[in-house]
N, CA and C of each residue as an Amber inpcrd file, in Angstrom:
protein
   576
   0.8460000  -1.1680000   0.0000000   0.0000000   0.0000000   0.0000000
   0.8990000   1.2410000   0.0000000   0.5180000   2.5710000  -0.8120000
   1.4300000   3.6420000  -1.0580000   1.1230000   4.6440000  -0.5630000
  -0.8520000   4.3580000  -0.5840000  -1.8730000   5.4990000  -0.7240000
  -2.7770000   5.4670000   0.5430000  -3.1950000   6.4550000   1.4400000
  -4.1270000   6.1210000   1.7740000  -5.4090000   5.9990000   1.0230000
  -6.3320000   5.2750000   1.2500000  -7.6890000   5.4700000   0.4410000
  -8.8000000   6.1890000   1.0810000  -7.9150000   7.0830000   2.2380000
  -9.1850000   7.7350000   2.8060000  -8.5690000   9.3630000   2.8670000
  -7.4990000   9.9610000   2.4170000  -7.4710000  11.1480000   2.0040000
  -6.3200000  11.3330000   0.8470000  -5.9240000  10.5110000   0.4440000
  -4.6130000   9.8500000  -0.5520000  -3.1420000  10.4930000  -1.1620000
  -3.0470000  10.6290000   0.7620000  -1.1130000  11.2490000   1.3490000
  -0.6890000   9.5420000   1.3940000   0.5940000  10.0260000   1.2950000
   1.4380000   8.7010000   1.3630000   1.6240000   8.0560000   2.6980000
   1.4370000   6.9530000   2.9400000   1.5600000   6.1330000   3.5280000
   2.7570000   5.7820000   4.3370000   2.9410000   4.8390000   5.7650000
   4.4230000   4.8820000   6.1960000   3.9700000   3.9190000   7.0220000
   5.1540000   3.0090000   7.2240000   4.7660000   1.4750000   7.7090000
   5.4380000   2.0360000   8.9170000   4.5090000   1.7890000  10.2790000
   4.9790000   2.0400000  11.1950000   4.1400000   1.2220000  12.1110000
   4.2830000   0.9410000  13.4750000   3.9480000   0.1100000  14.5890000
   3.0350000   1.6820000  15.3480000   1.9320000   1.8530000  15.1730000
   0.9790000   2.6860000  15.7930000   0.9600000   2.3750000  17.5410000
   0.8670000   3.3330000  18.1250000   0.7010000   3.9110000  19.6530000
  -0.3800000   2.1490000  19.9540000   0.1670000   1.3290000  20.9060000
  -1.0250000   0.3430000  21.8750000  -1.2060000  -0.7620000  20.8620000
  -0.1760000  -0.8810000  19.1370000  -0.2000000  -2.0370000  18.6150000
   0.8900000  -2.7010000  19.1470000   0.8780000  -3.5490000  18.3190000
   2.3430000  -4.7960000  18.4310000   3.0560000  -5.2760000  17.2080000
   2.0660000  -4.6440000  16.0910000   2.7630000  -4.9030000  14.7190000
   2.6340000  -3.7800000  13.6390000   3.5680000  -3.6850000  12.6910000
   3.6310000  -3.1960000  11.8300000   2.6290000  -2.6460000  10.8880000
   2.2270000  -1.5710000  10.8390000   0.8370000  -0.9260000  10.1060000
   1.0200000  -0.0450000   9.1000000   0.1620000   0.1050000   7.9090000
   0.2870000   1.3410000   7.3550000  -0.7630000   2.4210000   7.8550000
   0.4010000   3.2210000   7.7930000  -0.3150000   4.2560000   8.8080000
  -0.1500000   6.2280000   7.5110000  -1.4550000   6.3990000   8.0360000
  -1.4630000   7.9970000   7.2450000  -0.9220000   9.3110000   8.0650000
  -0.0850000   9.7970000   8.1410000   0.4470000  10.5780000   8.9110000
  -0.2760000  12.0390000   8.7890000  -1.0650000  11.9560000   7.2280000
  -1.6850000  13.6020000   7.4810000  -3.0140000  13.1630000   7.8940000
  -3.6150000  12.0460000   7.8610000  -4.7080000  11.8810000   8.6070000
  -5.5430000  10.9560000   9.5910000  -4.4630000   9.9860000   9.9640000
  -3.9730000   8.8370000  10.8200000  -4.7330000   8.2930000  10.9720000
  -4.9690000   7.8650000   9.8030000  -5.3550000   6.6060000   9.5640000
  -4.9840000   5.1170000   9.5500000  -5.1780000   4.2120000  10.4000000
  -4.2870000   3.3540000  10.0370000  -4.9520000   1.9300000   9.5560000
  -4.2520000   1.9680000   8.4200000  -4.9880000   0.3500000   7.3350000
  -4.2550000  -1.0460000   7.4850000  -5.5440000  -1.7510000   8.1400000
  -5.2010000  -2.8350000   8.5920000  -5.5860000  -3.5900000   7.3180000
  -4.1070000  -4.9620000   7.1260000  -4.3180000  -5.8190000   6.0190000
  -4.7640000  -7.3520000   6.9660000  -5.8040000  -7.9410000   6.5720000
  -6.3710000  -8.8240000   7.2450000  -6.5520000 -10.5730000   6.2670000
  -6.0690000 -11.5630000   6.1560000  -6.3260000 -12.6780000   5.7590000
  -7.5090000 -12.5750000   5.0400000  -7.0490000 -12.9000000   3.8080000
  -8.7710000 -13.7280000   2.2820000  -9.2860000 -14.6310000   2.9210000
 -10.6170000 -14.7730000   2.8340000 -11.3730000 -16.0830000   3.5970000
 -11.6820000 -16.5100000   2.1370000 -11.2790000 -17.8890000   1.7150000
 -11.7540000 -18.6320000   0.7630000 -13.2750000 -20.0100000   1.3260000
 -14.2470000 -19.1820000   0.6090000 -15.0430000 -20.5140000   0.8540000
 -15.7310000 -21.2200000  -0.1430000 -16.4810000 -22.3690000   0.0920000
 -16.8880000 -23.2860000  -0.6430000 -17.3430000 -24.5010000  -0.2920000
 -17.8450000 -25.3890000  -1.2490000 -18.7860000 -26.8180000  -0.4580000
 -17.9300000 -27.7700000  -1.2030000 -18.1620000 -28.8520000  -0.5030000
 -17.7560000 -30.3370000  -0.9300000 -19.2070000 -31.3710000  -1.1780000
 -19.6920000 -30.9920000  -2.0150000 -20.8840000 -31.3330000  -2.4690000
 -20.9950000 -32.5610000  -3.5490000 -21.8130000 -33.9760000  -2.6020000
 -22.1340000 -34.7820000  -2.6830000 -23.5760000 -35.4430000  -3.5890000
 -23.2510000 -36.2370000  -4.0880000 -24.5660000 -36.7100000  -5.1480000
 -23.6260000 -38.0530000  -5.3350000 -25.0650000 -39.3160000  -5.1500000
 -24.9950000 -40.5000000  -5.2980000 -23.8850000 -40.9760000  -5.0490000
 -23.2830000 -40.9330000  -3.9540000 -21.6310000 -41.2420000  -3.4730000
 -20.5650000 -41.2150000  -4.3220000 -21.0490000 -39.4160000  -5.0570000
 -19.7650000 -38.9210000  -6.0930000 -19.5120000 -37.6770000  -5.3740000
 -18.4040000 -36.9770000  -5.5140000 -18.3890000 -35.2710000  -5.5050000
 -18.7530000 -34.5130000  -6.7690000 -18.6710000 -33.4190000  -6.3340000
 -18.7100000 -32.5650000  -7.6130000 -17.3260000 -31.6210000  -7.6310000
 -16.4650000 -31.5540000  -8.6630000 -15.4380000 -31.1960000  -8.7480000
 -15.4410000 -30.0220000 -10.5130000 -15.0330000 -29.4640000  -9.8740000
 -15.0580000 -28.3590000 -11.0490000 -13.3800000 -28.4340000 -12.0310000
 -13.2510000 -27.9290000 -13.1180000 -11.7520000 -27.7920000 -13.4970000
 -11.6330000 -26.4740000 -13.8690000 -10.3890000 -25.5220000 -13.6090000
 -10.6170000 -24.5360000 -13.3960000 -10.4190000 -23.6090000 -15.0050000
 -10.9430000 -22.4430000 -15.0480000 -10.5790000 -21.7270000 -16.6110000
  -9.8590000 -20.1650000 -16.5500000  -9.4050000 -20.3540000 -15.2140000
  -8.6680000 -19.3990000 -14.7920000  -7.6880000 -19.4560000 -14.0840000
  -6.6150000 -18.6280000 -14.3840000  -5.2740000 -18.8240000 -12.7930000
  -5.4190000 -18.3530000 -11.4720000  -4.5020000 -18.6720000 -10.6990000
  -3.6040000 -19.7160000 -11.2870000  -4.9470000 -21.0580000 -10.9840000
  -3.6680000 -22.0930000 -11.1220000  -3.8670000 -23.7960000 -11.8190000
  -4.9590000 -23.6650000 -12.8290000  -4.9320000 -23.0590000 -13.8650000
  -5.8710000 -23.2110000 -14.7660000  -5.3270000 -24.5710000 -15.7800000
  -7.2180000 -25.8200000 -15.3260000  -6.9150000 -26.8150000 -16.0150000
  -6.7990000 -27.7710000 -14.6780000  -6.3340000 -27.2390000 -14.1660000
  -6.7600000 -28.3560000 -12.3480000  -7.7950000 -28.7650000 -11.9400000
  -8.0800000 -29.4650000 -11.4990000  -9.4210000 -29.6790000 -10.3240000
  -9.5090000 -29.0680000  -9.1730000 -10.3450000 -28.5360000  -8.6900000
 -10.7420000 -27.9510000  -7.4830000 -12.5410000 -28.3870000  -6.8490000
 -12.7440000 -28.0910000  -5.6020000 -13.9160000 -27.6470000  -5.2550000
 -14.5820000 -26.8030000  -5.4640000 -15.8700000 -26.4110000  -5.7880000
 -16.2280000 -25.3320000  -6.5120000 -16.3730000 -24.2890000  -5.2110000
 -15.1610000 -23.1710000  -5.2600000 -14.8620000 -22.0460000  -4.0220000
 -14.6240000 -20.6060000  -4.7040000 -14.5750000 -19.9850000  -3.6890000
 -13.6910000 -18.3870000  -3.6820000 -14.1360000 -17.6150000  -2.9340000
 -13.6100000 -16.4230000  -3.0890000 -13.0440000 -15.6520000  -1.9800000
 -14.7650000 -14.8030000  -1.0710000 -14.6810000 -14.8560000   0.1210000
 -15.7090000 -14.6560000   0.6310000 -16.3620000 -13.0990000   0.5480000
 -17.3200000 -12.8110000  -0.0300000 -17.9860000 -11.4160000  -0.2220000
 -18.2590000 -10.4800000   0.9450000 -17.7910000  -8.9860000   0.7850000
 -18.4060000  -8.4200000   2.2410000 -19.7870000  -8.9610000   2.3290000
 -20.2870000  -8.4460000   3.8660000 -22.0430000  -8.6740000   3.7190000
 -22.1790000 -10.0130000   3.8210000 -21.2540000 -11.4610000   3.9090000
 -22.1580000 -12.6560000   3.2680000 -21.2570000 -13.5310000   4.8870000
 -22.3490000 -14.4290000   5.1890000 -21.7320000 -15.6930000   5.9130000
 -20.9970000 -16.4180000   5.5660000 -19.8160000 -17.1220000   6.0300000
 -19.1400000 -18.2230000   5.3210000 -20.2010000 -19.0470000   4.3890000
 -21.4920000 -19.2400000   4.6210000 -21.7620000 -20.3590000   4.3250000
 -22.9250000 -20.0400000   3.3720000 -22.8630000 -18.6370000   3.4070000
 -23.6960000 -17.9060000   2.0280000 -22.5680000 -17.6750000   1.0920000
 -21.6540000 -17.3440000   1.8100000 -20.5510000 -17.5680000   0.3600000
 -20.1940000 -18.4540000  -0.4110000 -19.7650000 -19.9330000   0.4710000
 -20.1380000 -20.9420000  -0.1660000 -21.1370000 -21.3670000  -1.1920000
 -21.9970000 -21.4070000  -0.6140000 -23.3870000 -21.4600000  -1.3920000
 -23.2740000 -20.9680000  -2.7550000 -23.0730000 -19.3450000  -2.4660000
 -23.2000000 -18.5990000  -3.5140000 -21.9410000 -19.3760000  -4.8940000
 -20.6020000 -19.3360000  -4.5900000 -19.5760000 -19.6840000  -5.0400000
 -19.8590000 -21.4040000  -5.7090000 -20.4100000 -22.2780000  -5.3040000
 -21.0270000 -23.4430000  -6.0020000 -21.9320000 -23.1960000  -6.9540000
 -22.7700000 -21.9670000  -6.6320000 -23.4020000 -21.7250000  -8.0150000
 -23.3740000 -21.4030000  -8.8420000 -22.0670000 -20.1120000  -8.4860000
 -21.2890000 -19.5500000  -9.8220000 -20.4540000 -20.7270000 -10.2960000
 -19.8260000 -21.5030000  -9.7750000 -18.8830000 -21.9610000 -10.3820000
 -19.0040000 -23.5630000 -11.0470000 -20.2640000 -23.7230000 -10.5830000
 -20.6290000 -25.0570000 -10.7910000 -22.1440000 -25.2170000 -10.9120000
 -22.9820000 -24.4000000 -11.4490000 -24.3190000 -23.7750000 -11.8590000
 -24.9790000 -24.8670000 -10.9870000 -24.7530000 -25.2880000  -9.2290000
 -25.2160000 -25.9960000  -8.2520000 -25.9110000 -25.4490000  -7.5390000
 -27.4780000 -26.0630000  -7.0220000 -27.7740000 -25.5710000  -6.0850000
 -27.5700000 -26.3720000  -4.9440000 -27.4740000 -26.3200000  -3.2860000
 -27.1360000 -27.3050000  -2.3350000 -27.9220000 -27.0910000  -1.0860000
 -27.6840000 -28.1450000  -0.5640000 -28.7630000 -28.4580000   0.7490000
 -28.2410000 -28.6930000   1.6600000 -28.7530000 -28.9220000   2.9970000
 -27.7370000 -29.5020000   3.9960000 -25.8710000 -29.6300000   4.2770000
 -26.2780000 -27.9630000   4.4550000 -24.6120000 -27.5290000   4.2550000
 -24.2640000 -27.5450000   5.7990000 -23.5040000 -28.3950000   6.1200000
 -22.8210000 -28.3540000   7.0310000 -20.7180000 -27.8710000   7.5990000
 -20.5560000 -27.6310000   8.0930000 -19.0060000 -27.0460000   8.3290000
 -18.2160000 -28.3520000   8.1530000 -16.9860000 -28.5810000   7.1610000
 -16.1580000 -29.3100000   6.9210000 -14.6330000 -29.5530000   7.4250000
 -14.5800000 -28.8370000   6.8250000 -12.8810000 -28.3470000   6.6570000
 -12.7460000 -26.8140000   7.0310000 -11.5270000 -26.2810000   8.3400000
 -11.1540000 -24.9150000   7.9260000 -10.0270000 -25.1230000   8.3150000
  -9.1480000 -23.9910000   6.9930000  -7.9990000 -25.0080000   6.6720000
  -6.6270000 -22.9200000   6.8050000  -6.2030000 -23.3100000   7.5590000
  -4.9470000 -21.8990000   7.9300000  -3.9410000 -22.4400000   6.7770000
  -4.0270000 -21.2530000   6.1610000  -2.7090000 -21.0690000   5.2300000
  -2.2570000 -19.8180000   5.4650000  -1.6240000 -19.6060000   6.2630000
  -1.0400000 -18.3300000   6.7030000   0.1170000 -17.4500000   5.7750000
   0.5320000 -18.9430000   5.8810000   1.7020000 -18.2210000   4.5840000
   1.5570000 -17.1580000   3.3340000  -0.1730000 -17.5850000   2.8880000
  -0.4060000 -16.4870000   1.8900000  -1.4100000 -15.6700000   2.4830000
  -1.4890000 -15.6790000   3.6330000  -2.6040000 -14.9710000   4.1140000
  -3.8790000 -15.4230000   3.7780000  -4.2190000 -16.9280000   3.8100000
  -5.9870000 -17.2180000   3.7640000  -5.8960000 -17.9500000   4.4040000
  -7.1940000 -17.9040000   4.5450000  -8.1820000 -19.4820000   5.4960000
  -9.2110000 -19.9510000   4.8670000  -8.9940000 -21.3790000   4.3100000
 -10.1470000 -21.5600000   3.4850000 -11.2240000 -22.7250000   3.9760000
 -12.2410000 -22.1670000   3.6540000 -13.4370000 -23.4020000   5.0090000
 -13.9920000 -23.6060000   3.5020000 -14.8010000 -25.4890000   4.2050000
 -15.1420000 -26.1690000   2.7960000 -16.5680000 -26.5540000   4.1050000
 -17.4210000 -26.4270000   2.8810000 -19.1240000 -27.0350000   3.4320000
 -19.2000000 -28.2260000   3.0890000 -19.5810000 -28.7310000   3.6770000
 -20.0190000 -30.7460000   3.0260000 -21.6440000 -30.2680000   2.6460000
 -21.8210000 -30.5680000   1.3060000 -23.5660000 -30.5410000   1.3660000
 -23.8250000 -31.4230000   0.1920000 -24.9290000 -31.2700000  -0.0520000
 -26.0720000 -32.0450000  -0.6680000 -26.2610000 -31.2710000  -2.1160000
 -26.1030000 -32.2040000  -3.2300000 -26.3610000 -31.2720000  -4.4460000
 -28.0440000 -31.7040000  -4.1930000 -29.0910000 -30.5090000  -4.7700000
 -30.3560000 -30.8860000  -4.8550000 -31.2110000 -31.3950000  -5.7240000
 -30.4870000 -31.5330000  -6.7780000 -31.8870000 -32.2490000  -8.0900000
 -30.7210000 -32.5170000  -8.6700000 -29.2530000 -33.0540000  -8.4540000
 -27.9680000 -33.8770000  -9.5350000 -27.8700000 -32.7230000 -10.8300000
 -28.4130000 -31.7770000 -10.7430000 -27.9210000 -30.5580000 -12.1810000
 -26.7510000 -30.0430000 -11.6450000 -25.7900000 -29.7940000 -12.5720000
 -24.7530000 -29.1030000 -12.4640000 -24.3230000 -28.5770000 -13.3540000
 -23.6850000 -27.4540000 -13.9670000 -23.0120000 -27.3820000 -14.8010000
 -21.7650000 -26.2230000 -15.0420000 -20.6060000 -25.9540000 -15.8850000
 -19.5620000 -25.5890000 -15.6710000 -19.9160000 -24.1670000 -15.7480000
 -19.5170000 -23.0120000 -14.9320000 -19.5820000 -21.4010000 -14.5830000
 -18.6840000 -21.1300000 -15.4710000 -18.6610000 -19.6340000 -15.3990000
 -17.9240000 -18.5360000 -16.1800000 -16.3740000 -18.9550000 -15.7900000
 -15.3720000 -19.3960000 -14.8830000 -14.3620000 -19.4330000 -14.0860000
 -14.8210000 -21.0100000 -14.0440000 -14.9410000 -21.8060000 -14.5360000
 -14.9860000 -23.1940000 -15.2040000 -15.2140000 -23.5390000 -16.2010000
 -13.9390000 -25.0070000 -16.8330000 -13.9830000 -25.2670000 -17.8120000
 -14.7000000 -26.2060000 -18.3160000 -15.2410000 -27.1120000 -17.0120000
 -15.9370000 -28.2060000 -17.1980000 -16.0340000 -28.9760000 -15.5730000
 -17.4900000 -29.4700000 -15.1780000 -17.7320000 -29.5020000 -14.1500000
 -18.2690000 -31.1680000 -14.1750000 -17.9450000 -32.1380000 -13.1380000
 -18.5380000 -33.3480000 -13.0710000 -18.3550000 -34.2010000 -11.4370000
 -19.0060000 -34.7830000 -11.8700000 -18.8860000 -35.8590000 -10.6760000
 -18.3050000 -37.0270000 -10.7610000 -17.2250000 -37.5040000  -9.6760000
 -16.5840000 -38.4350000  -9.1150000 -16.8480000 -39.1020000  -8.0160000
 -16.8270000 -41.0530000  -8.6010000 -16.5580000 -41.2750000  -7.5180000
 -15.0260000 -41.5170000  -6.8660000 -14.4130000 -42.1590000  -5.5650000
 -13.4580000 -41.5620000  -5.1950000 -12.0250000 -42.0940000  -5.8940000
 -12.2930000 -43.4610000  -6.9640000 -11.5300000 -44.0510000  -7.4040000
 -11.0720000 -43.4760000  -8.7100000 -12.0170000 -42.4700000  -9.1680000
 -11.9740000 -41.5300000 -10.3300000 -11.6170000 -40.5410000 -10.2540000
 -10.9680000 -39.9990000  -9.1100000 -10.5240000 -38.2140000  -8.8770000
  -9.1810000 -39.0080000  -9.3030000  -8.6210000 -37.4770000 -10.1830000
  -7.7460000 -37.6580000 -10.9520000  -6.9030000 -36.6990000  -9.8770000
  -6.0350000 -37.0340000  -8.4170000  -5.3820000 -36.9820000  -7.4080000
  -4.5330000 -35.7520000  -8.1890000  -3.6240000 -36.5950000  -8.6230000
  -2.6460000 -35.4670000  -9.3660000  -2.5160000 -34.0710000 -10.2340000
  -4.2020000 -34.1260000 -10.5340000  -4.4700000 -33.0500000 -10.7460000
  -5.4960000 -32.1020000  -9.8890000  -5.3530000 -31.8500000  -8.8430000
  -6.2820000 -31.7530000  -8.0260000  -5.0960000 -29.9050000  -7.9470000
  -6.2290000 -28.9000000  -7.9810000  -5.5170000 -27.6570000  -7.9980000
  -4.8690000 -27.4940000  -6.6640000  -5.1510000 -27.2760000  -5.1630000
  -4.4720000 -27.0100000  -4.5230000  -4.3180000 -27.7740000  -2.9240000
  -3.3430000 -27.7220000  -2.5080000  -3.3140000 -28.7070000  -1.1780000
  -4.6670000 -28.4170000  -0.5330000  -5.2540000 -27.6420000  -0.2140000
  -6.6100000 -27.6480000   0.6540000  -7.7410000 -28.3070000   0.0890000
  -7.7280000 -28.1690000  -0.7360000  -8.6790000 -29.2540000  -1.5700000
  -8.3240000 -30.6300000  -1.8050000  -7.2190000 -31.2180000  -1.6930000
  -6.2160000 -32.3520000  -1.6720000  -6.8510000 -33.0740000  -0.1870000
  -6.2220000 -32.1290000   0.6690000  -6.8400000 -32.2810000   2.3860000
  -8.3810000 -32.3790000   2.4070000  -8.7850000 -31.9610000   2.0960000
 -10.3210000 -32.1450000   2.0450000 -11.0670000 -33.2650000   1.5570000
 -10.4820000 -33.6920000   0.7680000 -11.2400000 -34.7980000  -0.0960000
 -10.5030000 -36.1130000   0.6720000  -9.3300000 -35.6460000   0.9390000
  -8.8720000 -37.2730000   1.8500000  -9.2900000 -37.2810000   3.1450000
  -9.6840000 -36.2710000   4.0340000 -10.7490000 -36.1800000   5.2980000
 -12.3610000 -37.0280000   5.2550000 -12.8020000 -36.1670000   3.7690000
 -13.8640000 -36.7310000   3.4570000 -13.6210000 -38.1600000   3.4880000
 -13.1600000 -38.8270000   2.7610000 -13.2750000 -40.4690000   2.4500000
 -12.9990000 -41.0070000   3.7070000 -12.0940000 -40.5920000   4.0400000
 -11.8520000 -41.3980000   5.8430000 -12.5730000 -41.0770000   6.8880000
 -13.5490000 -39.9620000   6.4160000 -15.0370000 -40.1590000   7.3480000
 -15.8960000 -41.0390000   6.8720000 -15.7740000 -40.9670000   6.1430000
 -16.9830000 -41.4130000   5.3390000 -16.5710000 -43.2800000   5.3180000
 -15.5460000 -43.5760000   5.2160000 -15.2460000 -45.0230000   5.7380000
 -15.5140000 -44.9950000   7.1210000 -15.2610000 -44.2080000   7.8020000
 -15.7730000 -44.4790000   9.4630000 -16.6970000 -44.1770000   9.8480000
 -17.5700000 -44.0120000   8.6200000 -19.3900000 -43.4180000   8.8170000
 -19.4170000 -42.6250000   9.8970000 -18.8380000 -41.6410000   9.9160000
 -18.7780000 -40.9640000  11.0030000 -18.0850000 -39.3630000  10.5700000
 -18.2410000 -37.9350000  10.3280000 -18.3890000 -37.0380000   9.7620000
 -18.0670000 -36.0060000  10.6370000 -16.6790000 -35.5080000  10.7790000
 -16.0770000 -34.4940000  11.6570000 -16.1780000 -33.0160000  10.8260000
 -15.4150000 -32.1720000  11.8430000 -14.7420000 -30.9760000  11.6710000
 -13.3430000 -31.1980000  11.5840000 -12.7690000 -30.7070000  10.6860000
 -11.3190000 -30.7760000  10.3750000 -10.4370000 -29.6780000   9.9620000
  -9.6300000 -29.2780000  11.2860000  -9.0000000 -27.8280000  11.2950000
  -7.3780000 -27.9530000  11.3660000  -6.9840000 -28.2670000  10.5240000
  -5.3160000 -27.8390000  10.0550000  -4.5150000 -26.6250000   9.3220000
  -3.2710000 -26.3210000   9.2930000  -2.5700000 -25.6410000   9.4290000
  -1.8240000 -26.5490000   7.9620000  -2.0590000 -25.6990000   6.9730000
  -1.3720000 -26.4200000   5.7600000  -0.0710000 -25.5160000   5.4620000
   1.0520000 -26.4180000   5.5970000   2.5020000 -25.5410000   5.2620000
   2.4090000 -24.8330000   3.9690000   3.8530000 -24.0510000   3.6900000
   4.2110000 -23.4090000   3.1780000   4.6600000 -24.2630000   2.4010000
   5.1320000 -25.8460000   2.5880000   6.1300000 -26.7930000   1.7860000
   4.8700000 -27.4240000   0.7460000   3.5140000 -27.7950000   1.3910000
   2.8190000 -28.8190000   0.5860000   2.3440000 -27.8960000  -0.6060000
   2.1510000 -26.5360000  -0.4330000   2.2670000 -25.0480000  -1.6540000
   3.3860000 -25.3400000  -2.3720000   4.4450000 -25.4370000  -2.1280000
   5.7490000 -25.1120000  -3.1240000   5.3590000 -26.7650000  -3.6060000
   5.0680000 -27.5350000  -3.0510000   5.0050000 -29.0720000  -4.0180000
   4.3280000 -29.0290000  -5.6120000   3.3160000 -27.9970000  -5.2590000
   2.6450000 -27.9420000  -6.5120000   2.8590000 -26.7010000  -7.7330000
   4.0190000 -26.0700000  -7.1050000   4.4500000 -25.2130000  -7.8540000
   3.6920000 -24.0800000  -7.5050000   3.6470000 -23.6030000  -6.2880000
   2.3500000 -22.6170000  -5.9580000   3.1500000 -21.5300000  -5.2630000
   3.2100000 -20.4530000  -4.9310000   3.9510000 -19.1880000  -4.3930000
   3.1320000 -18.2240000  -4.1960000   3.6300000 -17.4060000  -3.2050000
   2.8210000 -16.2260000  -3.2770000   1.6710000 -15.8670000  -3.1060000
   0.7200000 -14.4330000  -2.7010000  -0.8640000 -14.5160000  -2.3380000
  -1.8720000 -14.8150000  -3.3730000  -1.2050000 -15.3370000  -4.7750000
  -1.8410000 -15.2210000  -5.6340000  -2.6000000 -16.8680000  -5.4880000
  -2.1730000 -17.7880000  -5.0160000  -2.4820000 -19.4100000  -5.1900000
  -3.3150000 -19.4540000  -4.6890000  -4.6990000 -18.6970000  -4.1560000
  -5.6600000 -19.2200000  -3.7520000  -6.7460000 -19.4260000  -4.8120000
  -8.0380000 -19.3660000  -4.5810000  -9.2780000 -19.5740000  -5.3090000
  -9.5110000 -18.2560000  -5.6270000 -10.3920000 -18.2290000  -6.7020000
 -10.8960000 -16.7590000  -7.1170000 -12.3820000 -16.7560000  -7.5280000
């Protein structure tokens, strides 16, 4: 940041009076702009003991598999964002959305939470920011192409509940290393 966006004097990274970290701060009108973690959300949405998995038509991993996600809207609940984000991206509507996965990636600054739900009448089809949208069952996800570790984590949570008929919350801390595995860097590797 260079500018403030609330009278637009230059900016100066400084540790403000009663913080503990580093801020940009407006000196002609002291303001100070806090940068806060992307919330990525989205569902892991189920039909006839398949998922629904989107492939993506945008970067990054354009051409990957993912969950149909992105980045959470002012105004909206995690789980209206979700919602919303399965429909753009996977012309889905869903039911019985329950909390899945929330998954700390600190390293790029997100946290991305996944809904387990219910597709409602098996229609789906590929969004503007998809290239093509379908369902798998779990012997058919094409692993290696799967766009990013949180979605990787997610889908192997899922199955090992789902073998233990039994359906958690699952809250990890995904490194900085299982990102660089896939060739991923920077704040740009999340969902969009």
């Amino acid at each position: 940041m260079n500018y403030c966006s609330h009278c637009g004097a230059p900016v100066v990274l400084r540790i403000p009076e009663g913080d503990t970290l580093p801020r940009h701060v407006c000196p002609s009108c002291g303001t100070v702009h806090y940068q806060n973690p992307k919330v990525v959300v989205g569902c892991l949405v189920e039909w006839n003991n398949r998922v629904l998995l989107c492939r993506r038509a945008i970067d990054p991993r354009r051409g990957y598999w993912t969950l149909p996600a992105g980045f959470l809207e002012n105004r909206e609940t995690t789980l209206q964002g979700a919602v919303r984000e399965t429909l753009e991206e996977a012309q889905a509507q869903v039911t019985d959305a329950a909390l899945f996965s929330l998954l700390n990636v600190s390293h790029i600054n997100q946290i991305h939470i996944f809904y387990r739900a219910r597709l409602v009448d098996g229609a789906f089809a590929a969004g503007h920011e998809t290239l093509e949208a379908d369902l798998f069952a779990e012997g058919d996800i094409r692993w290696q192409e799967l766009a990013f570790p949180t979605v990787l984590f997610t889908l192997e949570r899922y199955y090992q509940d789902r073998r233990n008929r039994r359906f958690g919350v699952h809250i990890e801390d995904i490194s900085a290393d299982a990102w660089r595995k896939l060739g991923l860097t920077g704040g740009g590797a999340g969902h969009s």
